[in-house]
C-alpha positions in Angstrom: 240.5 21.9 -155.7 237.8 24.8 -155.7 234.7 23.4 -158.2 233.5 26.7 -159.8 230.1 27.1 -161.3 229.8 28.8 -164.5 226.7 31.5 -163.3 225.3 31.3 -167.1 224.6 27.5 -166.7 223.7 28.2 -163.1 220.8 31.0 -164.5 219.8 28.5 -167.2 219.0 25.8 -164.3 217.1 27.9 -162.7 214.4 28.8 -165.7 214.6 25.2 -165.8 213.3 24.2 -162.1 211.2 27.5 -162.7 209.2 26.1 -165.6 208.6 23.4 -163.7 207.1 24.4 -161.0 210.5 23.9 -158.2 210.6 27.1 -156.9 212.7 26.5 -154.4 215.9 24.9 -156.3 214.9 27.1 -159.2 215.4 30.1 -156.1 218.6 28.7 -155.1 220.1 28.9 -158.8 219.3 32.4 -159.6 220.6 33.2 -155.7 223.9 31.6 -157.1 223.7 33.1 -160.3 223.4 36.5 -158.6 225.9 36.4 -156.0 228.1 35.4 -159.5 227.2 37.8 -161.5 225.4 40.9 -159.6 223.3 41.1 -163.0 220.1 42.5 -163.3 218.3 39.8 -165.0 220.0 37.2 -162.6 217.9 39.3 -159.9 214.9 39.8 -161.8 213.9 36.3 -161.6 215.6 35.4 -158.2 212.8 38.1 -157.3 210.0 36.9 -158.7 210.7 33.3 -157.4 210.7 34.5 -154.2 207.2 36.7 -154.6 205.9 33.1 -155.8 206.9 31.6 -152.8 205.5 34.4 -150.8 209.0 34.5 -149.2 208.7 38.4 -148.2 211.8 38.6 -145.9 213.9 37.1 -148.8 212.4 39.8 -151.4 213.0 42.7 -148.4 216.5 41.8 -148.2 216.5 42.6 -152.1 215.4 46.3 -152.0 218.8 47.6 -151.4 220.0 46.5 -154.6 217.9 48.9 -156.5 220.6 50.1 -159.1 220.3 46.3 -160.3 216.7 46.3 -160.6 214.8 45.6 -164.0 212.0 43.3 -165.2 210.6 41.2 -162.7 212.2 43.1 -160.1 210.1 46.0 -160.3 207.2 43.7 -161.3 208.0 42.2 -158.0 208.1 45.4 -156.4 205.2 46.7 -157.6 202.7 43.9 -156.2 204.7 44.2 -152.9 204.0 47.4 -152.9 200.1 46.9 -153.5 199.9 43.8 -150.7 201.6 46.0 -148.3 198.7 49.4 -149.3 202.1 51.4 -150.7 200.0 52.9 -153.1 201.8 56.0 -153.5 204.6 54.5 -155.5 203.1 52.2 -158.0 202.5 54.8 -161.1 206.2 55.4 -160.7 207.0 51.7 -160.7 204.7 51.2 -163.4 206.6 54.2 -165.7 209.5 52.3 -164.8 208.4 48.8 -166.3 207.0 50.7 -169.1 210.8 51.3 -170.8 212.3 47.8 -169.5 213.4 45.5 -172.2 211.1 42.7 -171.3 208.2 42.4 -173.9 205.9 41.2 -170.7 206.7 43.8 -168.1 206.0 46.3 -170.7 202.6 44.5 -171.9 201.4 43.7 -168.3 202.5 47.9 -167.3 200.7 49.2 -170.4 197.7 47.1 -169.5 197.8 48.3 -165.7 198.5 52.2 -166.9 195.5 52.2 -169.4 193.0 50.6 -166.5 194.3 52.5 -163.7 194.8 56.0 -165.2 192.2 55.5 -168.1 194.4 57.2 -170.4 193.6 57.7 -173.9 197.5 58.9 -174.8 198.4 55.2 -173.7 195.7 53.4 -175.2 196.3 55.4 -178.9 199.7 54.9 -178.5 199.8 51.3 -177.5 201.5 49.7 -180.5 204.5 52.4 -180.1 205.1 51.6 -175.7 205.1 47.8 -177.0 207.5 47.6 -179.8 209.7 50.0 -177.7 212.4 47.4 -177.5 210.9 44.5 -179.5 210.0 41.0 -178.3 212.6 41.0 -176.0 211.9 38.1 -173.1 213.4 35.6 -171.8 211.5 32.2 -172.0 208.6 31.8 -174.5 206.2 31.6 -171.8 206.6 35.0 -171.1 205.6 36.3 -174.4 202.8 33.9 -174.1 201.7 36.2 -171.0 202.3 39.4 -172.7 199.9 38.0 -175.8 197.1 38.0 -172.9 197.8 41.8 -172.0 197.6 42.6 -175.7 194.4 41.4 -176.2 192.8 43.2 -173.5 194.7 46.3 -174.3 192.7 45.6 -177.6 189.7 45.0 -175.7 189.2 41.0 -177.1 189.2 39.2 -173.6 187.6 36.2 -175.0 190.8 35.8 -177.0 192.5 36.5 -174.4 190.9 33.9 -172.4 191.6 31.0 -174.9 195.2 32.0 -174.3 195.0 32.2 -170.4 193.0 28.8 -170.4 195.8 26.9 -172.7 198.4 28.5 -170.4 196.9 26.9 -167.2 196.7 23.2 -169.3 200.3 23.6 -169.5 202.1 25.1 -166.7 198.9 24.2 -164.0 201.6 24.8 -160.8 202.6 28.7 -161.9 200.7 30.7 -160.1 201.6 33.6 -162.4 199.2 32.6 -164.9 196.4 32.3 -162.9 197.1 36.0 -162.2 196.2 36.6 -165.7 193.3 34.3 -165.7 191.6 36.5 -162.6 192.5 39.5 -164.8 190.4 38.3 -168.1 187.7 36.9 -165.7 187.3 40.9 -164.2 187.2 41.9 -168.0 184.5 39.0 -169.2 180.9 39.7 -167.6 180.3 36.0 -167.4 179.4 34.6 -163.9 179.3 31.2 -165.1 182.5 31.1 -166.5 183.7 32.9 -163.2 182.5 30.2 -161.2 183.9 27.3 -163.2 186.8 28.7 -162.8 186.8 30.5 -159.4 185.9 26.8 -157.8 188.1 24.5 -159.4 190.3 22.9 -156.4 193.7 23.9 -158.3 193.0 27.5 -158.5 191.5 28.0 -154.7 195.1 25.7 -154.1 197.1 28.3 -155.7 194.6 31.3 -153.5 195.9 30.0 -150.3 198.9 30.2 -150.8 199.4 33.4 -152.6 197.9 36.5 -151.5 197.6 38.0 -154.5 195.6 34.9 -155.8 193.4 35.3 -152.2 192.4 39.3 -153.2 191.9 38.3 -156.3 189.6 35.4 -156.3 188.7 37.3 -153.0 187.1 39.7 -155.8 185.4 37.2 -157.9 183.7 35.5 -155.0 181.7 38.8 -154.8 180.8 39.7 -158.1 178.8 36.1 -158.2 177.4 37.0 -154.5 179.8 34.4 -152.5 180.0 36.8 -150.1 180.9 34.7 -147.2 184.0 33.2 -149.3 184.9 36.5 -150.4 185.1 37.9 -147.0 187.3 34.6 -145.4 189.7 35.6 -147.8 189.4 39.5 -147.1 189.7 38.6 -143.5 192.9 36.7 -143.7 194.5 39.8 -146.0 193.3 42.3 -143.7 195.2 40.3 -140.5 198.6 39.6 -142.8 198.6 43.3 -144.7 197.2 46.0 -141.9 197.4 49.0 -143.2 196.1 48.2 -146.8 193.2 50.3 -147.3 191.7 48.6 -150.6 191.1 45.1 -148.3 189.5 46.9 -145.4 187.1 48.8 -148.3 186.4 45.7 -150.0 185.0 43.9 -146.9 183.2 46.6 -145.7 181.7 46.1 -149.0 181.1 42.8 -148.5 179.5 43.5 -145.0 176.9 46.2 -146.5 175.8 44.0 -149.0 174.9 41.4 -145.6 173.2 44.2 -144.2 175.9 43.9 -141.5 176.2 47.5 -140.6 178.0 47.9 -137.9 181.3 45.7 -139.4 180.9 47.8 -142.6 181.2 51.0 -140.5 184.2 49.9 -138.7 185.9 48.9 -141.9 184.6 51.6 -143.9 186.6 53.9 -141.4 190.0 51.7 -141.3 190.0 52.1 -145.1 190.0 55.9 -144.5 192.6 55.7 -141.4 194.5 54.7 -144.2 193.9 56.5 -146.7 192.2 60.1 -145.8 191.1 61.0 -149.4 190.0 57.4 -150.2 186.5 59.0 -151.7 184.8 55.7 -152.4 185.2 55.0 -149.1 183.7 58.3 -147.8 180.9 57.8 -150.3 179.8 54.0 -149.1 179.9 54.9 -145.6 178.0 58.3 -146.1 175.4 55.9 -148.6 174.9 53.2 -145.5 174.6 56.3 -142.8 171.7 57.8 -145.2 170.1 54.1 -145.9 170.2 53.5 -141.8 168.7 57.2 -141.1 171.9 58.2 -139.7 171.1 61.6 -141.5 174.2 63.4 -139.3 177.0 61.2 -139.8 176.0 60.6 -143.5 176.2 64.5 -144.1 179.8 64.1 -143.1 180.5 61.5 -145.0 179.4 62.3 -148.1 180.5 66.2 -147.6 183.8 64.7 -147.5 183.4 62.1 -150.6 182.1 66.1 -152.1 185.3 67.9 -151.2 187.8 65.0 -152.7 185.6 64.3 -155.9 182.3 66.3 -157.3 180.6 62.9 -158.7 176.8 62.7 -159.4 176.3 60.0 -157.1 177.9 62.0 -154.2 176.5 65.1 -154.9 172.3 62.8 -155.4 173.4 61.4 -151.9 174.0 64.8 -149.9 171.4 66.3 -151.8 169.2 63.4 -150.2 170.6 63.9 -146.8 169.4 67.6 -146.8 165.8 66.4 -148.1 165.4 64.0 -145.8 165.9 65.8 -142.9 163.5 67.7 -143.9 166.4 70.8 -144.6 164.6 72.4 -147.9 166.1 75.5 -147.9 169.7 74.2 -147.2 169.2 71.6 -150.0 168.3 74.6 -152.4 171.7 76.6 -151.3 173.6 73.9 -152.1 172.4 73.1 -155.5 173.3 76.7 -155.9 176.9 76.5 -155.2 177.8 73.5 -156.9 180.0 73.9 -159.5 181.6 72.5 -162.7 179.6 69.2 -162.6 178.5 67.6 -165.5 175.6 68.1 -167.6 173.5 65.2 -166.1 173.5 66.4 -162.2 173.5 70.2 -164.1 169.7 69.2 -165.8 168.6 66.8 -162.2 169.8 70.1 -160.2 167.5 72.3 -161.9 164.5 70.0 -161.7 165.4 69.3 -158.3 165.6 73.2 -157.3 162.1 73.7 -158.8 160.6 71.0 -157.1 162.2 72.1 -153.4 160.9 75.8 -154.5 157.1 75.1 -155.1 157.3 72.7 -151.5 158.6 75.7 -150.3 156.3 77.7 -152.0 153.5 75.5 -150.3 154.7 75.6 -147.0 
């Protein structure tokens, strides 16, 4: 006799050994329960167990099945995509997660929309993107998640950390929720609550396992100046993920701030192998040729950080590159030309011009 198993009781077994923590049996149910039932939400979560197992071979054998995709798989795809430096496709994942049923995937894409594009339309509109398709979800601790995306789409991160904190009491071996804790930490300008958290043993557990725990406690390590922590953990992202751009930016960060010039250069200049119009980059590595007297190679730089972006700070910098070089007259032309900058640099560009012009004057 064949024994059959029903794939409904198979998928319920699975949020079972998911809750608690067995990821690996909890994989193998939703793998049965997919092979059954070639349903969306049976691949949804077999995704996202496998992203919180790290298990990137199983999740790449996945991203044929795109026509099944929903919820966590694109939620899955999307921090794939960000490990791996795939920027170019994340808004469009993002747009995607926005319409999915799942009340969390569209609290957690809302949130990540309003920070990354800074739009106002999102932000003014939130209640409407939320109650899109209700409080769809499909175990409570979900919408517990999406309740911590809510608050910080309504700007009350210390609510939102009373929620993140009685999440970890409760489900301390999910590494999802300590993805929301690192987010409320980057929204609370606390540095001792950072550290309590940032060195307790579970959470730097749960960072070496999972890289997107290591990039983001990664982060936290240098806003409270642990910079030699931060960079261990930039080093081992930058030898898994080569060709992400933000890892190789943020250590040559964390090398500038240690007056370790040469490293920041040479990672300063991966992040732009990567990505060309990266004008932070451009702008850092201009800002550490102008502080070394580099006057040349900061020029270029920061002409470059110019063309991709006309920010003050670029624009003081090259300004400063001219002037210290002793390059009046050039500094005065191209105070001239610039163009449709705010009024800030407009009024420090026309006191600037009149000082350069009675030096001149002078001389």
């Amino acid at each position: 006799m064949i024994f059959q198993h029903d794939p409904k009781k198979t998928f319920v077994k699975g949020k079972e050994f998911f809750l608690d923590a067995n990821f690996n049996d909890a994989a193998k149910s939703f793998h049965k329960s997919w092979n059954s039932q070639r349903s969306a939400k049976a691949l949804s979560y077999l995704m996202l167990t496998h992203l919180l197992r790290s298990d990137f071979r199983a999740i790449s054998r996945l991203m044929n099945e795109r026509e099944f995709f929903g919820g966590f798989s694109w939620y899955t795809m999307y921090w794939c995509r960000f490990l791996t430096g795939d920027f170019y496709e994340l808004d469009d994942i993002l747009d995607l997660m926005l319409t999915d049923e799942n009340y969390f995937i569209r609290a957690f894409s809302l949130y990540t929309i309003i920070k990354k594009r800074r739009s106002k339309e999102h932000r003014v509109n939130a209640e409407k993107y939320l109650k899109r398709a209700g409080l769809s979800y499909e175990m409570t601790f979900e919408e517990r998640r999406a309740s911590i995306y809510v608050d910080l789409i309504h700007d009350d991160p210390h609510a939102a950390l009373e929620s993140v904190r009685r999440l970890v009491c409760e489900f301390p071996k999910v590494p999802e929720v300590y993805i929301d804790l690192f987010e409320v930490l980057a929204r609370i300008d606390d540095p001792d609550v950072s550290k309590e958290l940032i060195y307790d043993p579970a959470v730097q557990n749960h960072a070496r396992k999972d890289y997107r725990l290591m990039y983001l406690i990664a982060r936290e390590f240098y806003r409270v100046d642990d910079l030699e922590n931060s960079k261990l953990a930039m080093k081992i992202l930058c030898n898994v993920f080569r060709s992400n751009t933000i890892f190789y930016y943020n250590i040559g960060n964390t090398f500038f701030r240690q007056r370790n010039m040469g490293n920041a250069v040479d990672n300063y200049k991966k992040a732009i192998e990567f990505a060309p119009l990266f004008e932070r980059a451009y702008y850092n590595l201009g800002t550490l040729f102008l502080k070394a007297g580099y006057l040349i190679d900061a020029e270029r730089a920061l002409d470059n950080a110019v063309r991709i972006v006309k920010k003050n700070d670029n624009l003081n910098n090259l300004t400063a590159c001219y002037i210290s070089g002793k390059r009046l007259e050039e500094a005065y032309e191209f105070l001239q030309r610039v163009t449709y900058v705010d009024r800030e640099f407009k009024e420090r560009s026309a006191i600037l011009k009149n000082r350069i012009k009675q030096v001149m004057i002078l001389t």
